[in-house]
C-alpha positions in Angstrom: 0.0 0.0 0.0 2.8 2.4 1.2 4.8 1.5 -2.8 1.0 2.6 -4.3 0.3 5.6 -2.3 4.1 6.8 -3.4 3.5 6.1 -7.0 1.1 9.0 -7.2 4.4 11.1 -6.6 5.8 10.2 -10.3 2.5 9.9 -11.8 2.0 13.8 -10.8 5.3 14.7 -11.7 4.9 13.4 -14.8 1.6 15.0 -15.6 3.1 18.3 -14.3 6.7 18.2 -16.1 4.9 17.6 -19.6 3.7 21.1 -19.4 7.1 22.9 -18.6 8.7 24.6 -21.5 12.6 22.8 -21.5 15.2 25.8 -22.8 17.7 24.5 -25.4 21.5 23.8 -23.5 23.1 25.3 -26.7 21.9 28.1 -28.8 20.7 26.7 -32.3 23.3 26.5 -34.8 25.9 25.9 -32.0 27.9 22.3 -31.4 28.5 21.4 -27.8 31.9 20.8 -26.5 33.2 17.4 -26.8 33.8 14.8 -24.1 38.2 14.9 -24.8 37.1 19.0 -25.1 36.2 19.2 -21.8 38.9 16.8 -20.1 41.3 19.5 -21.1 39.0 22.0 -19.1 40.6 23.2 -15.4 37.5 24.4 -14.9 35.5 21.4 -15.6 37.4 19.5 -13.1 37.2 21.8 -10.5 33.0 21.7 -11.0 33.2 18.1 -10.6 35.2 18.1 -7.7 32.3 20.8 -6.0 29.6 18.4 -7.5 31.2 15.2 -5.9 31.6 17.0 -2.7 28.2 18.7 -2.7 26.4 15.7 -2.9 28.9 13.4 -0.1 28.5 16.9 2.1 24.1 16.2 1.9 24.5 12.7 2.1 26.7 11.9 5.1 24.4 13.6 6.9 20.8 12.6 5.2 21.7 8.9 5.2 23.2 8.8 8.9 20.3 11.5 10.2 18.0 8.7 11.8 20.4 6.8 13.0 22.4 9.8 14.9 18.6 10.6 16.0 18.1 7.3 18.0 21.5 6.6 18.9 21.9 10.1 20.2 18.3 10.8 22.0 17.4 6.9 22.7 14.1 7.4 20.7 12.6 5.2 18.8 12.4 4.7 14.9 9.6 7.0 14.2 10.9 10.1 15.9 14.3 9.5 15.0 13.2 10.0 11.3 11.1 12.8 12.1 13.6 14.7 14.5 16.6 13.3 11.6 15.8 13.2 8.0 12.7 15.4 7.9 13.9 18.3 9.3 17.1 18.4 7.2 15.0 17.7 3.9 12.1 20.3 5.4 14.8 22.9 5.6 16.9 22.0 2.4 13.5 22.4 0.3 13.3 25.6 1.9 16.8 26.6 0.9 16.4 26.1 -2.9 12.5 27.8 -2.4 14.3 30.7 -1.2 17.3 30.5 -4.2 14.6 30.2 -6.7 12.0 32.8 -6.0 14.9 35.4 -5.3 17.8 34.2 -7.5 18.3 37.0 -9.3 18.8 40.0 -6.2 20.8 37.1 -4.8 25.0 36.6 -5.9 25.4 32.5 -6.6 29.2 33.0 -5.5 28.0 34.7 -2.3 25.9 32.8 -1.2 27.2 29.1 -2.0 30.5 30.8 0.4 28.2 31.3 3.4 26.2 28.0 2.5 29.4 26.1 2.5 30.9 27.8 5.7 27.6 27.4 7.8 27.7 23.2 6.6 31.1 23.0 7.7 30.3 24.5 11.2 26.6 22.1 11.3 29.2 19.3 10.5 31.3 20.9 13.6 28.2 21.2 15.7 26.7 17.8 15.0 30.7 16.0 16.1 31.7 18.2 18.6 28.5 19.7 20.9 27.6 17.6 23.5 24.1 17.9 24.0 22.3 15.6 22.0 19.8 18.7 21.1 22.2 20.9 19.6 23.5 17.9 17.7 20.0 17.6 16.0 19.5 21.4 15.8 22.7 21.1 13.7 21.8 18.3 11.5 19.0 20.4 10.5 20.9 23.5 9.5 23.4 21.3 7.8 20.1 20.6 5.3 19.2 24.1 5.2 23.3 24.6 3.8 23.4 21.7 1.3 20.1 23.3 -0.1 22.4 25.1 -3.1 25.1 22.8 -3.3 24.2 20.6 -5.6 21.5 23.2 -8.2 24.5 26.3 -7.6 27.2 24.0 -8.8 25.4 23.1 -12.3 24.2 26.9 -12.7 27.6 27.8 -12.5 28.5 25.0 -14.8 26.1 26.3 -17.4 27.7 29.9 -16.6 31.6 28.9 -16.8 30.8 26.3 -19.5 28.0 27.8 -22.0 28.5 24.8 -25.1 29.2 22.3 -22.4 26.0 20.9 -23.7 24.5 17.4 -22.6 28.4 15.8 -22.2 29.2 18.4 -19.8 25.7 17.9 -17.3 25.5 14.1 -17.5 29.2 13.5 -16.5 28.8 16.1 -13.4 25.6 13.6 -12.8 28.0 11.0 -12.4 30.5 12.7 -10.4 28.0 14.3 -8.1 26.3 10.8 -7.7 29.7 9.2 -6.9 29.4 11.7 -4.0 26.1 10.7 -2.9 27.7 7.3 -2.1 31.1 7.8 -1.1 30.1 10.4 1.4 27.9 8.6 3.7 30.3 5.6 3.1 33.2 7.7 4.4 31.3 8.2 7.5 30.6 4.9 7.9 33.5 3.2 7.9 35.2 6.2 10.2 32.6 5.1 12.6 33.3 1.6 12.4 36.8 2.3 13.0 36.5 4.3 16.1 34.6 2.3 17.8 30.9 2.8 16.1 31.0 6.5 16.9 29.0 8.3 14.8 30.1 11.6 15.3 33.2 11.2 14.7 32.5 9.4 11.7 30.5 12.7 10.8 33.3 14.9 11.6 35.3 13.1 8.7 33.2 14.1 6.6 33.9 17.7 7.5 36.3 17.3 4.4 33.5 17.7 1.6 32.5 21.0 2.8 35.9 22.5 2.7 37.0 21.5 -0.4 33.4 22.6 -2.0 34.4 25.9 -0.6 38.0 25.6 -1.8 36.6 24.6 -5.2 34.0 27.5 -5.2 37.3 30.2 -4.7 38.8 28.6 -7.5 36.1 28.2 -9.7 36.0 32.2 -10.0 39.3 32.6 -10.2 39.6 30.2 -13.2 36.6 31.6 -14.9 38.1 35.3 -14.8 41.7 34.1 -16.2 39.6 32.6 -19.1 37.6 35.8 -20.0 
């Protein structure tokens, strides 16, 4: 029943998405850069590096959220994923709600900075706070940070990388999906190996963050030595 009642999700997605107008990647008449084209790009690497790292940084904390609930409150199941998971995804909707109705008073560069600083100290408060309330107050910011991560990342990929065309998205796809996984697996088997504690585990991932906001610093300052 729960598999049929989720269903309608896709089925209204569908009926919704048939009706929005898709813009072209690449203006008509121009060819899209090449796969071996875009190897030779320093800024192409550096946008998969931020893509990889912006999906371990909302990962390692999404798919470890309920688990750091119980573990960390003693409650069960149910309010673990309530007080875990939903918050963070409550609060990253919110964040790319926010983005999208005022991108355009609002400077990408900017604001990915303070997203990426205020996920690193979530990450912080999660490990290091030891009151298992602030932990969760943190896990819940740390959504509201990772909200522009992943969407800021390919906007300035389309900006930096205007006939990256098709190539260019699907392969950050890949790298940002290589992120999904190896961030909450990072964290996982840091916990394992100090002793099935979590937060430290968490506090690994600290990493992704930081070399997102590394990569953000030199993503501008590779896109202004090429124009």
């Amino acid at each position: 029943m729960l598999a049929i009642v989720w269903a309608l999700l896709p089925v209204c997605n569908a009926i919704v998405f048939a009706k929005v107008p898709i813009a072209p990647l690449i203006k008509e008449g121009d060819s899209g850069l090449k796969i071996k084209e875009l190897f030779r790009l320093k800024v192409f690497w550096i946008l998969c590096i931020m893509i990889l790292c912006a999906g371990a940084s909302e990962q390692a904390v999404s798919q470890w959220a309920s688990t750091f609930a119980e573990t960390g409150l003693g409650i069960s199941k149910a309010l673990g994923d309530l007080a875990g998971p939903m918050a963070f995804a409550v609060l990253m909707g919110l964040s790319r709600l926010f983005y999208g109705k005022l991108r355009h008073r609002i400077n990408l560069n900017r604001f990915m900075i303070a997203s990426s600083i205020l996920c690193i100290f979530s990450y912080l408060g999660i490990s290091l706070l030891r009151l298992p309330q602030l932990n969760l107050i943190a896990c819940a910011l740390c959504g509201l940070s990772v909200g522009i991560m992943w969407p800021g990342t390919f906007s300035k990929a389309s900006s930096a990388l205007p006939k990256g065309g098709t190539a260019m998205f699907a392969l950050l796809a890949l790298a940002g999906d290589l992120g999904c996984s190896g961030g909450p697996t990072l964290v996982g088997m840091v916990s394992d190996q100090m002793g099935n504690s979590l937060k430290l585990g968490i506090l690994a991932g600290v990493i992704f963050p930081i070399i997102l906001l590394v990569g953000v610093f030199l993503c501008r300052k590779t896109v202004k030595a090429r124009t």
